[in-house]
C-alpha positions in Angstrom: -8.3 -14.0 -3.0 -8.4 -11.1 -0.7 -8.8 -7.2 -2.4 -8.6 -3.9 0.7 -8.1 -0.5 -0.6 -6.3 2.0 1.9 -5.6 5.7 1.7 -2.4 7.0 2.0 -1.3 10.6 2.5 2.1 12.3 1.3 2.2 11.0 -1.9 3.2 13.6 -4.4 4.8 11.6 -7.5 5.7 8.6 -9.3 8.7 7.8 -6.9 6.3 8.2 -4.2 3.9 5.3 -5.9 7.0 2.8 -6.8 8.5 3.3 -2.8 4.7 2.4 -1.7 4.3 -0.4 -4.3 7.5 -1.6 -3.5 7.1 -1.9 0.6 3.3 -3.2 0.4 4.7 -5.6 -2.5 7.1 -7.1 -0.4 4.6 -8.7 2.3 4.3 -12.0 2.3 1.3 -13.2 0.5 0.5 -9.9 -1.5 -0.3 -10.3 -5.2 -1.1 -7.1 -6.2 -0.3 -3.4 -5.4 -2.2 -0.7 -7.2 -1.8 3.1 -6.3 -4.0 5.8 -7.8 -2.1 9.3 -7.1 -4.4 11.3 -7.3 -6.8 10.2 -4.4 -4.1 7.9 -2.5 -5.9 4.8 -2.9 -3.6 1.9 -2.6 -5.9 -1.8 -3.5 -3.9 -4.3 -2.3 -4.8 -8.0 -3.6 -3.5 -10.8 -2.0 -4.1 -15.3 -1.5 -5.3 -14.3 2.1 -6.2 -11.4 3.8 -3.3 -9.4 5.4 -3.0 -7.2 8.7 -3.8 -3.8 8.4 -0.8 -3.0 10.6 1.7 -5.2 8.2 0.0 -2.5 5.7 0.8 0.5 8.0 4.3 -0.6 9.3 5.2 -0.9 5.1 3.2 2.7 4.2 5.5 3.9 6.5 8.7 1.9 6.0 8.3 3.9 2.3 8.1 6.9 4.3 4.5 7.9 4.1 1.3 7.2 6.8 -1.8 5.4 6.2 -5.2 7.3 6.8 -7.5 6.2 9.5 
């Protein structure tokens, strides 16, 4: 099992969590999608680890942009 916690900006409500949970959901292998509003954390858990930039490209599908 793989766990990475990523920051993502633009998030202002609970729509804004289920599009992200949604779009980081949907990648092949991912288990898990947790979003804390508040600080923009996003732990994703997953059976191996997954790209950063499948991570990204889905943050942004949902219409928001990962930090760093």
């Amino acid at each position: 099992m793989s766990q990475n916690t990523y920051t993502v900006t633009g998030m202002t409500c609970a729509h804004c969590v289920a599009s992200v949970s949604e779009e980081v959901g949907a990648i092949d292998g991912v288990t898990d999608v947790a979003v804390d509003l508040p600080t923009g954390a996003v732990t994703v858990t997953s059976a191996e680890p997954v790209d950063e930039a499948r991570v990204r490209a889905a943050v942004e599908e949902a219409g928001y942009t990962l930090a760093g």
